[in-house]
N, C-alpha and C positions, 0 to 999 in steps of 0.2 A: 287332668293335666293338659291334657289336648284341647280344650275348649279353652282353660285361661289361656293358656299361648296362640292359639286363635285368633280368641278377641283384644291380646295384644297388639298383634300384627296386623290385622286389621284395622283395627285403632290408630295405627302410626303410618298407615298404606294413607287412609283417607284425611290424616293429618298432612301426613308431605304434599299429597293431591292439593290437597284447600290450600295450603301458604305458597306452591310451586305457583296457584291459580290467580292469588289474588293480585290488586295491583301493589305494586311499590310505591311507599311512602316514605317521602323523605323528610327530616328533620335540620333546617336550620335557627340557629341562635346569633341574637348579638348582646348585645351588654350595656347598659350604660349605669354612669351616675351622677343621679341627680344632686342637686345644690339640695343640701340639707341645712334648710330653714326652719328650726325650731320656734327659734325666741322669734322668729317672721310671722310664723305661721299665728302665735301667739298675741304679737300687734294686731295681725290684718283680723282674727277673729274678734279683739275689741276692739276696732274700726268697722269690719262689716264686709271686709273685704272676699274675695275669693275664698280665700282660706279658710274665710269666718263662716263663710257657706258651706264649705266641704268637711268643718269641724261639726255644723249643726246636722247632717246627713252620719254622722259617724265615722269618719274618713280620720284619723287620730294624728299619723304624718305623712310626712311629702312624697314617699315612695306611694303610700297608700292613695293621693291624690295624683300622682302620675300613671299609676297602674287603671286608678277609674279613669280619668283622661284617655291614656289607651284604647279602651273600650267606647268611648264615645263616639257620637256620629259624624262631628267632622273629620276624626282621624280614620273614623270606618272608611266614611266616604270617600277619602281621598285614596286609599290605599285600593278601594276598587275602580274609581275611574282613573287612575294609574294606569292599572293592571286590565283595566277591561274585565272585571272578574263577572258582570253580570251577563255576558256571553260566555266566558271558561262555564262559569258555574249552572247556564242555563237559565239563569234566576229570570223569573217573570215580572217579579217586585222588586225593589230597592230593599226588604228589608226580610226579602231571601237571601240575598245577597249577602245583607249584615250578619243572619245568623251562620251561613255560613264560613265566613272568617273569622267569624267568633268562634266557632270551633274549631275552627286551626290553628288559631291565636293561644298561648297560653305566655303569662307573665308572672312571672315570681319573683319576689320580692327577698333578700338574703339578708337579716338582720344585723348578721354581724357585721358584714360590711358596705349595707348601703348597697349593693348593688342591685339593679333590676336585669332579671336574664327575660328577653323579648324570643320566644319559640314558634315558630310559623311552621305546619307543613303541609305540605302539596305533593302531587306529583311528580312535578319538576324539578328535579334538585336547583335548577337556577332561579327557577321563579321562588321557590321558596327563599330561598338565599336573600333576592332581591325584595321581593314582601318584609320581610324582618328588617331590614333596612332602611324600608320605606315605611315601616310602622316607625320606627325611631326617628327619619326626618321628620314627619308629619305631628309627632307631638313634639317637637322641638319647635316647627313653626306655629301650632296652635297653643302652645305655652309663650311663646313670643308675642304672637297678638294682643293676648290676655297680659300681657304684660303690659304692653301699647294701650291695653285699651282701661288700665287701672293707672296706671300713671298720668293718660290724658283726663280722667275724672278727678285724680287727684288736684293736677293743675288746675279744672275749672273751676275745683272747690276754693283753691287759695286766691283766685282770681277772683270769684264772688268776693270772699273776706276783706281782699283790697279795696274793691270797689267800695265795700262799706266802709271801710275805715277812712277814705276819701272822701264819703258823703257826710259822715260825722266831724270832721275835721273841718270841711269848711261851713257845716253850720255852728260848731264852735266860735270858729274864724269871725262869723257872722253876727253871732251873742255877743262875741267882746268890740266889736265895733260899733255895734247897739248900745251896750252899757257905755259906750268911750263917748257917745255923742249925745246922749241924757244925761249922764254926769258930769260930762267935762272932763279932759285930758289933765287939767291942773288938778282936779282932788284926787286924782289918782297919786299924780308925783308927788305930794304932799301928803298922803297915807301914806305913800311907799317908805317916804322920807321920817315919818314920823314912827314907824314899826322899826 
């Protein structure tokens, strides 16, 4: 009896020691929701678009392609020269750095209702606070550019199409002024008149 309750209490001496010792971690969350673009997501994959790219990678829907966004290097990166995280962290590399916000980072995805819960911690409760925050600005403005930057390829596509259709139009223009001045302008009116 004396040895299990022994190493009971011992057991729980050196547990309270260890968590009294360790540092505090703290947890915050934000929230958002994204534009859920199905039938979007569906065009731009037979177009080619973004979407059509994160379809061919596996990525099924849009929370799914926000969350890999998340993780990406432009929103890595911003959220550590932000934060100065590669002096907090020590990091020698840029991509010490990333992995270590990647493990502080955690993003879930909530099916039922679309939301994404964005989970940072640190030891700061503010700085965590303010990371989680700035993980959600930072793909808000890196999903905007990508917006910018599929809309202005959209335009130059429709721009190309114009231009053609401008360059066939006056060699059209061109033909029937050629056929008007070998045949003559009267067999014209005179076919027309006779159909």
């Amino acid at each position: 009896k004396w040895l299990i309750i022994g190493i009971t209490l011992s057991a729980a001496i050196i547990t309270a020691i260890a968590s009294l010792s360790m540092p505090l971690i703290y947890k915050a969350e934000t929230k958002i929701l994204p534009p859920q673009l199905t039938t979007s997501l569906d065009i731009a994959a037979q177009r080619g678009g973004l979407a059509g790219q994160a379809d061919r990678i596996g990525i099924k829907t849009t929370n799914d392609l926000y969350i890999a966004l998340l993780k990406s290097r432009p929103v890595l990166d911003g959220v550590i020269d932000r934060f100065k995280l590669m002096e907090i962290y020590k990091a020698k590399k840029r991509e010490d750095a990333r992995r270590a916000i990647t493990g502080a980072l955690k993003a879930l995805n909530d099916k039922k209702s679309g939301i994404i819960t964005i989970s940072v911690e640190d030891k700061d409760p503010k700085r965590a606070s303010d990371m989680a925050n700035a993980f959600a600005e930072e793909l808000k403005n890196l999903t905007q550019g990508l917006a910018i930057t599929e809309a202005s390829q959209r335009r130059l596509f429709f721009e190309e199409q114009l231009k053609d259709a401008k360059e066939a139009l006056i060699k059209a223009e061109e033909s029937m002024k050629g056929f008007k001045e070998s045949k003559g302008d009267i067999k014209i009116r005179e076919k027309a008149k006779e159909v």
